[in-house]
C-alpha positions, 0 to 999 in steps of 0.5 A: 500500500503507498504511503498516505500523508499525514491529515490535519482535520479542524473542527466545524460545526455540525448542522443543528438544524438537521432535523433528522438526528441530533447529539445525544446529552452527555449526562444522560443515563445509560450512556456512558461517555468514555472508558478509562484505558490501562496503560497510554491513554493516546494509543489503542489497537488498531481495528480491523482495516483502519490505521492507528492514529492518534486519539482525538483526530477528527473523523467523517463517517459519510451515510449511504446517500452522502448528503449529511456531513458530520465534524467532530472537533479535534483534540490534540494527543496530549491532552486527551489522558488529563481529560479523561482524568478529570472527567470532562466530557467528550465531544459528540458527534452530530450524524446528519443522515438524508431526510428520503433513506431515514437511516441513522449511522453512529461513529466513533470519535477517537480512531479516525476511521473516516479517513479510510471509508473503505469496505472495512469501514462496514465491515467494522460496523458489522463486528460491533454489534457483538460484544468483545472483551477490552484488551489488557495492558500488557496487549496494548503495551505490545501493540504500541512496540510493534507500531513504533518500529513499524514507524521506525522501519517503514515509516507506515502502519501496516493494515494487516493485523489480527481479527481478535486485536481488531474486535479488541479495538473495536470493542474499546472504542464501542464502550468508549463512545457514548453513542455506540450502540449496546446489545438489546438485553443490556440496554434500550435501543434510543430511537431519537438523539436528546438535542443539545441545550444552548449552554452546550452548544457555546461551550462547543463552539468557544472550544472549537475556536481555541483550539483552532487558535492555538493550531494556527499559531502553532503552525505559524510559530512551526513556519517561522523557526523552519524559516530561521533555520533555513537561514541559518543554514544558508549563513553557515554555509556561505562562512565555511566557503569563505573560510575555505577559499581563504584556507586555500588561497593562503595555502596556495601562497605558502606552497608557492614561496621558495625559501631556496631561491635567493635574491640579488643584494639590495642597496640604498643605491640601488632603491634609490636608482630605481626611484628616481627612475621612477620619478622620471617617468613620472614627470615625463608623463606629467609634461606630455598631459601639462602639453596635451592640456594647452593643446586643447586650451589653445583649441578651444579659445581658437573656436571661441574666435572663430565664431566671433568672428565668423558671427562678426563678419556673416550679414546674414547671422548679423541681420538675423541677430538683430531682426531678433531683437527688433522682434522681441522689442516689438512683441514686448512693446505690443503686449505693454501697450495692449495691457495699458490701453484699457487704463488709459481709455478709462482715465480718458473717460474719466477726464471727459465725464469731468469736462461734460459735466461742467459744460454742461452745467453752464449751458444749462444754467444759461438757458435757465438763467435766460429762459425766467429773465424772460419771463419775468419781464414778460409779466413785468410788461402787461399793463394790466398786472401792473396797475392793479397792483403796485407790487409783482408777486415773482415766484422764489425760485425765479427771485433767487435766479435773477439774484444769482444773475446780478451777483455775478454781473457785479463781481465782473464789472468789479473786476473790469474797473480794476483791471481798467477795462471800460469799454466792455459791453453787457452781454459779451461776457462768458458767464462761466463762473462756478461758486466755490464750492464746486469748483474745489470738487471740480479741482480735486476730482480733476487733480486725482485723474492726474494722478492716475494718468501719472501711474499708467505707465510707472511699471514700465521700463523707458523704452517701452513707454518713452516715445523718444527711445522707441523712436530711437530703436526704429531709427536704428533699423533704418539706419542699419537696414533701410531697405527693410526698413522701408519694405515693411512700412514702418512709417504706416506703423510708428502711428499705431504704436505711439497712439497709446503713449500720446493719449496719455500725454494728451489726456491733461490737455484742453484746447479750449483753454488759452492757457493750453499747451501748444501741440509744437511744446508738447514732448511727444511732437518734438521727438517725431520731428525729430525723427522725422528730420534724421531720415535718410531715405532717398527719393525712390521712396517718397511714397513711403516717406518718414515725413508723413509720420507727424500727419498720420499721428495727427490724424489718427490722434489728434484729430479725433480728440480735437472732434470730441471737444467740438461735439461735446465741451465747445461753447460757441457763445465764448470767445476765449474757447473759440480763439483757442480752438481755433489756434490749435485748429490752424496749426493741425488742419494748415501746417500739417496737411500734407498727408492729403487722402488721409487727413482730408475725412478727419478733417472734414468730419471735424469741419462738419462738427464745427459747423453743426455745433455752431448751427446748434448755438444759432438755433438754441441761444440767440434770444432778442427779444422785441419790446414796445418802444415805450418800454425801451426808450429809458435805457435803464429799464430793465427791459432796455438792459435785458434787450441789450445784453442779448443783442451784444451776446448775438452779435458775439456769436456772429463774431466768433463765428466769422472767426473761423475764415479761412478754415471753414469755407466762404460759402458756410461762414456766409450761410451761417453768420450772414443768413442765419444770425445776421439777417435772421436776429440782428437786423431786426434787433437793430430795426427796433432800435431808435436810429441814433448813435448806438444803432451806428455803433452796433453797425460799425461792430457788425462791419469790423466782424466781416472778414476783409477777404471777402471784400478784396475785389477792387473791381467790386462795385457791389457787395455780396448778397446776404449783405443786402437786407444790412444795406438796405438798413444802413441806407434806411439809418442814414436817411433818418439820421441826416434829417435829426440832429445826428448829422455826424453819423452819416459820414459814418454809415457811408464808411461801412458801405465803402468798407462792405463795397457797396459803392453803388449804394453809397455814390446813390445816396450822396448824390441823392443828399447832395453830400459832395463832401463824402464823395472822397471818400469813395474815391480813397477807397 
């Protein structure tokens, strides 16, 4: 029979829910639970076709059909005799049999006789159920000597054993286990198994789970020591090869040392030779590396060199180099400006909130101020209102406005009388004051948007945000490379980039100020002309010249910002920011024009503003109102002031407006100051007023407005048209004036139709009067 491995079985829990069978209670009567054995408890004899084993190994019996599996818990060999020493009980076993067969099978629980479920397992059943008798000690004894040296010899048990040892065994195993079933005469036959109680059963199950601890940690423990020993093992060995290649080795070197041989005598001569032989060779070899090693320096500053000079002397890697750089710069200045440019339009946006705001509160008030004067004097006049009351109820807020009015009149004729000036007249004045209140909120908002204007470009290196050091890099591509210089149109792009920086320069500026910087002072013009006087192009390229730079920056700068002004801030009726206007204008749309296809849409479209602007303060605030000639006659009523004040502020419009002659065309300023405002309000202003010297006045004031261009003509015997209805009113004076006492003021209406060429008028109208006198003056003229 080949050699089986040895089993380890663990316990498990037996199916209590089986209903078929259950353990019988250890204390019940009758049946006995285990019988002491002479001698080792551990060992018995083997029964017939089983193997001894050790007591307490586990065992399955299977049932005829093989469904019910029985576990018996394990119980180690050495503690099997204390045990049944000290009386504790057996463990049951716990028969589950198939619920179709109804068959009940009883094994035993110390032998192991399920590991061989062979045919000597029935027949074992068979010779239980007649009685045999137990064995004695001195059997046992001899049966345990004839297992150990059948161990020691071949390492098994043999299986063939006696009949009467196997029904001995048999029999100790029957009387050992409870559940063993005994001859009909000694006791009854249990048909059913007592089921166990619950205490029973935790007690099993606590016991189960010791012991398997225990073997766990007994196999674990077994684990580690065989791999320490395996270990130990493998250090020993290696340490007796070592010391034996060691052993070896030494041996080796004795076995070849010749005491026999003899050397030749040793010196200090000798060891010196052979020394300084040896400090030869080394300097020898020290010199050939000391050469080696200047080779190869001298090698390496040669190829330092020649890439210097071969970088040095190659135009291509010269001009690639710079092309580099040049794009670098560009990419950086591009990427600065794009991060700026929003700072910039919000501080420009800022500063033209500001600026709205504050012409907007003096056209507003002007209108206001105009509009309950007017009204005033209006019910002032009814005769009705007057007479039935001496005294005119006017509102409060009306009575707080004219109030307001006179209190600033009288702070300028103040200020007229100190600085001497005693020819202004009434209504001429640019009522723009602000009290002192907003104007130090106007001062100190304007004061902090200077202040970020100053930070826009604080973090910014100079020759990113200096237009005098970006004009220096461009200026030293043109010089080195100007071909492609003027092949990629820098002149279309300097403009571009210098859009930034010169609105950051021009967001202080204010052209409707006299006290405004000039365009020529400012820096950003002084460093473009600069650049533009150090070009060195040839005539071949004209078309793409340097010197429509300046055009292009006013153009695409200046000129928009200057529309701005027109359309929103500028104030027609003043004449101070119509002067400065019109400087600034002249300088930008005469002396830098030359760029003509490109200048002439901004250009027009500032020329267009200008005029409907102009056209807007005609229609929206020229006010002459007409009173009754009672109501005028007494210069110091209230109606005679108010009619004068708005007869001078019209004609102060039609001044300012003919001061745009030269740039605005003959045609528009004719259309505008002559058919609109002359013609339209003052003409009929003058009609109203008594011929006297204040009408010649007022005439000779609208003469010296009228530009002397338009009357250049020598040939000229008549003058323009929309002069016809002024002719007409002079003519129509001088005949009232040379039948009253104001004869001197027709000599004086004669010299403004000479000056305006009415020659043929003034001829008529001496020779009509018979006023040779004056024909001189024709003839002078």
């Amino acid at each position: 029979m080949a050699h089986r491995p040895k089993r380890t079985f663990r316990q498990r829990a037996a199916d209590s829910s089986d209903s078929d069978g259950a353990e019988e209670s250890p204390a019940e009567p009758g049946a006995p639970r285990e019988l002491p054995v002479p001698g080792s408890a551990e060992e018995g004899p083997l029964s017939g076709g089983g193997r001894a084993q050790v007591a307490g190994r586990p065992h399955r019996v299977r049932g005829p059909r093989g469904r019910g599996r029985v576990w018996a818990s394990s119980r180690r060999a050495t503690k099997a005799a204390p045990r049944a020493d000290e009386g504790s009980e057996s463990r049951t076993l716990e028969v589950s049999t198939d619920e179709e067969d109804e068959i009940h099978h009883s094994s035993e629980s110390k032998d192991d006789q399920g590991l061989s479920s062979d045919s000597s397992s029935s027949l074992g059943e068979k010779e239980l159920s007649s009685t045999v008798k137990i064995p004695d000690a001195a059997f046992i004894q001899a049966a345990r000597r004839k297992r150990e040296l059948a161990r020691a010899q071949d390492d098994y048990i043999s299986l063939d054993v006696q009949h009467t040892s196997s029904i001995s065994a048999m029999k100790r195993e029957s009387e050992d286990d409870p559940e063993s079933e005994p001859d009909d005469h000694e006791k009854r036959i249990p048909f059913t198994l007592r089921p166990q109680t619950l205490r029973q059963r935790m007690a099993e199950e606590s016991i189960s789970r010791n012991e398997e601890t225990s073997e766990e940690s007994q196999e674990d423990e077994k684990q580690d020591t065989w791999e320490q020993q395996q270990m130990r093992k493998a250090v020993k060995i290696i340490e007796e090869r070592d010391i034996d290649l060691s052993c070896g080795s030494g041996s080796s070197k004795v076995k070849k040392f010749d005491t026999s041989i003899s050397f030749p005598p040793v010196n200090l001569e000798i060891i010196k030779k052979q020394l300084n032989t040896r400090l030869i060779l080394l300097q020898e070899t020290h010199r050939s590396h000391l050469r080696e090693y200047e080779k190869y320096v001298q090698d390496v500053k040669s190829s330092k060199s020649t890439i210097q000079n071969l970088e040095s002397s190659s135009n291509q890697a010269l001009n690639c180099k710079f092309y580099k750089s040049m794009k670098i710069y560009v990419e950086n200045l591009i990427d600065c400006l794009n991060e700026k440019i929003i700072n910039i339009q919000e501080i420009e946006s800022s500063m033209h909130a500001l600026l709205l705001k504050q012409a907007m509160t003096f056209m507003k008030r002007r209108q206001d101020e105009l509009k309950h004067e007017s009204t005033y004097l209006q019910q002032l006049s009814r005769k009705d209102e007057t007479s039935t009351s001496g005294n005119f109820a006017v509102d409060e807020k009306t009575q707080w406005i004219l109030e307001e009015i006179e209190s600033r009149r009288t702070k300028r004729r103040q200020a007229r009388v100190l600085s001497g000036n005693c020819n202004h007249q009434e209504g001429t004045s640019s009522d723009d004051e602000l009290p002192s209140a907003e104007m130090i909120d106007f001062q100190k908002s304007q004061g902090d948007i200077l202040q970020k204007q100053k930070k826009v470009f604080e973090d910014v290196q100079d020759d990113f945000c200096n237009i005098q050091n970006i004009l220096l890099k461009f200026q030293q591509w043109r010089e080195k490379f100007p071909d492609s210089y003027y092949e990629a149109f820098i002149s279309l792009c300097i403009p571009k980039l210098l859009n930034p920086l010169i609105r950051v320069q021009l967001i202080d500026w204010n052209p409707l100020k006299l006290e405004s910087t000039g365009l020529k002072e400012m820096p950003w013009f002084k460093s473009v002309e600069e650049f533009m006087d150090n070009s060195v192009e040839d005539s071949k390229k004209e078309s793409s010249s340097d010197k429509k730079v300046l055009s292009a920056i006013i153009n695409k700068t200046i000129i928009p910002r200057l529309t701005d002004f027109v359309e929103f801030l500028w104030d027609p009726l003043s004449t101070s920011q119509t002067t400065s206007l019109i400087t600034h204008c002249r300088v930008i749309l005469e002396e830098h024009s030359t760029c003509e296809n490109e200048v002439s849409k901004s250009k027009q479209d500032l020329l267009k503003s200008i005029v409907s602007r102009m056209k807007k303060a005609v229609e929206d605030d020229v006010f002459i109102p007409l009173y009754p000639k009672s109501a005028v006659e007494n210069k110091t009523s209230p109606h005679s002031k108010f009619q004068e004040r708005q007869f001078w502020s019209g004609l102060k419009l039609f001044r300012n407006i003919l001061l745009w002659n030269g740039l605005l065309t003959d045609d528009t300023l004719q259309e505008l100051g002559l058919g609109k405002l002359l013609n339209r309000y003052l003409i009929i202003a003058l009609l109203n007023a008594t011929p006297g010297p204040d009408v010649v006045k007022k005439c000779n004031q609208v003469a010296a407005c009228l530009p002397e261009k338009w009357f250049e003509n020598s040939a000229m015997r008549t003058s323009i048209p929309q002069l016809e209805n002024f002719i007409q009113f002079l003519l129509q004076s001088a005949h009232k004036l040379s039948r009253s006492e104001f004869r001197d003021e027709v000599e004086e209406i004669i010299l403004i139709l000479v000056k305006i060429k009415a020659l043929n008028q003034a001829e008529s109208f001496i020779g009509e009067h018979h006023l040779d006198h004056l024909k001189s003056l024709i003839k002078e003229d």
